[in-house]
Each structure stands twice: as C-alpha cells, then as structure tokens.
N, C-alpha and C positions, 0 to 999 in steps of 0.2 A: 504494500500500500504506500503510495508514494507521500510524500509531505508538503502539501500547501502551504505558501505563507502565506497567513491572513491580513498581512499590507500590499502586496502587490499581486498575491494570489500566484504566483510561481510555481508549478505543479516539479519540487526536485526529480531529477533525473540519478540513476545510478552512476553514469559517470562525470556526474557534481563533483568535483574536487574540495569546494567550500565545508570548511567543520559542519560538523552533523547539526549544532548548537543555530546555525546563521545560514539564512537564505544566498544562493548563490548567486540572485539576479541582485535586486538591492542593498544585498549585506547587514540585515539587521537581524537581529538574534531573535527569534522566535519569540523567547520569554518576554519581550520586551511591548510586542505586539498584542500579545493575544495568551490563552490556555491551547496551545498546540497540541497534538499528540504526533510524534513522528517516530520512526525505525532508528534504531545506531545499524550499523554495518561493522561486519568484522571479512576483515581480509583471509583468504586464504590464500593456496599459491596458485591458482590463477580468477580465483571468481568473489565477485563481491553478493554478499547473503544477506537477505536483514537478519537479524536476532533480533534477544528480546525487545521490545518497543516500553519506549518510555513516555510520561507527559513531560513535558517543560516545566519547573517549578514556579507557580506564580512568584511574582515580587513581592518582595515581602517592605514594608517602607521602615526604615532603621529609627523610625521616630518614637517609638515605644518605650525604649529605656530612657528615653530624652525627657518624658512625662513622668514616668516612674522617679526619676532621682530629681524632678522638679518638686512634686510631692514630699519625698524625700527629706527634702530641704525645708519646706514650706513646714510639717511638722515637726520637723527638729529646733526651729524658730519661733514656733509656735510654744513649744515643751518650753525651751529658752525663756520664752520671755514671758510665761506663768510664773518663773521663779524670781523675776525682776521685782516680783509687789507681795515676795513673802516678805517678813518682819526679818530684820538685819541682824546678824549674830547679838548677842549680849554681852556685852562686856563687865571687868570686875564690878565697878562702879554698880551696874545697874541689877547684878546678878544679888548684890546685898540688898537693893532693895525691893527684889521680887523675894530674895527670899523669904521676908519678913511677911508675906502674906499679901501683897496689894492686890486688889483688884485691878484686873483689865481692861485699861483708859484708853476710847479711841479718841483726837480729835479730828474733824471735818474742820476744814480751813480752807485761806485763802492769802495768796502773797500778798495782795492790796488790803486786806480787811486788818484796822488799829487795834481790832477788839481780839482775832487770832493773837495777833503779835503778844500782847497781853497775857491768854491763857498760856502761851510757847513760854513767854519769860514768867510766871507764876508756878509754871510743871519743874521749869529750869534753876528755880531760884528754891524750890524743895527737893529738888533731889527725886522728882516722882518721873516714874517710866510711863512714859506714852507713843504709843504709835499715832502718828499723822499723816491725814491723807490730801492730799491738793486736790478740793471738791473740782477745778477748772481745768486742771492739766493729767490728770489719772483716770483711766477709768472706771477702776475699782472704787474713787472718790466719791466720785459721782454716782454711781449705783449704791453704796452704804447709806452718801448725804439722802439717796431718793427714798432710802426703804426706813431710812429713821426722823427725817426732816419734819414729817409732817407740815408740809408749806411755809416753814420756820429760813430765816439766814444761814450763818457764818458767824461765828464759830459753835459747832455742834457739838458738845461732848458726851459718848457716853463711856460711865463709869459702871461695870457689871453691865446690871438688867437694868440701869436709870439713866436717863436721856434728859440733858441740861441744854438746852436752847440758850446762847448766847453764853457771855462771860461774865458773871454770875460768884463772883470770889467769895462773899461768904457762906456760899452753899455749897462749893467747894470746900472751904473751908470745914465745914461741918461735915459734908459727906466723906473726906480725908484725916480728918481731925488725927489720926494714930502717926500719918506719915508727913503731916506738915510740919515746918521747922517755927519754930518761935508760936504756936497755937494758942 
C-alpha cells in the first residue's frame, strides 16, 4: 500500500529514495502534515518489501511542562508568602512577658492614624506584646479590621475575646492592670 502525502497528495513510489519519514515530491515529513499511516521498507539483496507499517507519531507541543512548572512556581509563592503574615519569632525580651500569662493583643492600625501611634507607644512604653496589622497595606488587616470593626475606625484593639474601638488608655489600663508599669 503505497503512502500518500496528505499536503500534496504524492502517491510514494518504491523507488523513492527520500526517508521513509518525508514525502519525496515536497519534502515535508509526514508527521508534520497530517496522522499518516505509511510502510518502512527493508532492503534485501536485490528487492525492496514493505514490513511492518507504522503511523506517524502525532506532534506532540513541548508546552506542557512549561505550564506545569508555571504552576509550580505560582504555588511555591503562594506557600511563601502565607508565611510573610505569620507573627515574627519572639525574642528574650518578649518571651518574659508572655511568659507571665498575657493575653493575646491584636492591634488594627494605620500609619497616618495619631491615635495608632499612641496605642504603639502605650504597648511600647509597658513592655506589652502585641501583634499589628496595617488595616491599609495587609490583607490579613483588613479582613481581621472587617470581621471585628463593626463599622468602628483605627485603632482596633483586641485583647483575648474583648474588642476596644479606638485608644481608650484607661480601659487599657484596667483590662492590663497585672502587666502595666507604674498602675
């Protein structure tokens, strides 16, 4: 059965000399065309035979692993930078005063907010551990400020399970009273 090529339709001849792979009129490789099915030929010593017949392997496009290791990347960046908005190692300093029992202070702030600034130097001026989040520039901020704010400002705090709208220092002061300095 002879082999057509499905671009110029070329019916090969047995004394084609062109590779078995590539049409002998145009010169373009089968595979490249079409799903061909065509004979290989094996020489003997004076006659040429088909054997087994084979197809053409479709093409196959090399873009696949280009996607995969995009992916790849994309979730390894992704893992990465879940870990950017865990809480910072603790150091000596802060490790003595978790020890002592404090509760878990977040505040929600804001670099332009006077009344932030205030709670920051109040947390900084006792010696108290708090995590803070920039309700503007994080978006872990902003998702905490949204699920605690109740349509409230800057600066949020909560301490445990109590949530103090605004800067607020004598309630502060009484809800810390163990860990404040000079009480």
């Amino acid at each position: 059965m002879p082999t057509i090529c499905p671009k110029c339709s070329y019916a090969r001849k047995e004394s084609d000399t062109a590779p078995l792979w590539q049409c002998p009129s145009c010169q373009v490789a089968y595979s490249k065309v079409g799903d061909t099915s065509y004979g290989s030929y094996t020489e003997s010593a004076n006659e040429r035979r088909p054997s087994a017949g084979f197809r053409a392997a479709p093409e196959v496009s090399g873009g696949g692993w280009k996607w995969s290791l995009v992916l790849v990347v994309v979730v390894m960046v992704a893992w990465q930078g879940k870990s950017l908005f865990k809480r910072p190692p603790v150091s000596t300093d802060e490790q003595s005063v978790q020890s002592s029992g404090q509760p878990d202070i977040i505040l929600y702030s804001a670099t332009w907010c006077g009344y932030c600034t205030a709670a920051r130097q109040f947390f900084k001026d006792n010696r108290i551990q708090v995590t803070e989040y920039d309700v503007e520039n994080t978006a872990e901020g902003m998702e905490g400020f949204k699920k605690f704010s109740e349509g409230g400002g800057v600066p949020l705090i909560i301490i445990g399970n109590e949530t103090i709208h605004g800067f607020n220092e004598p309630k502060l002061r009484r809800k810390l009273t163990k860990w404040v300095r000079n009480s």
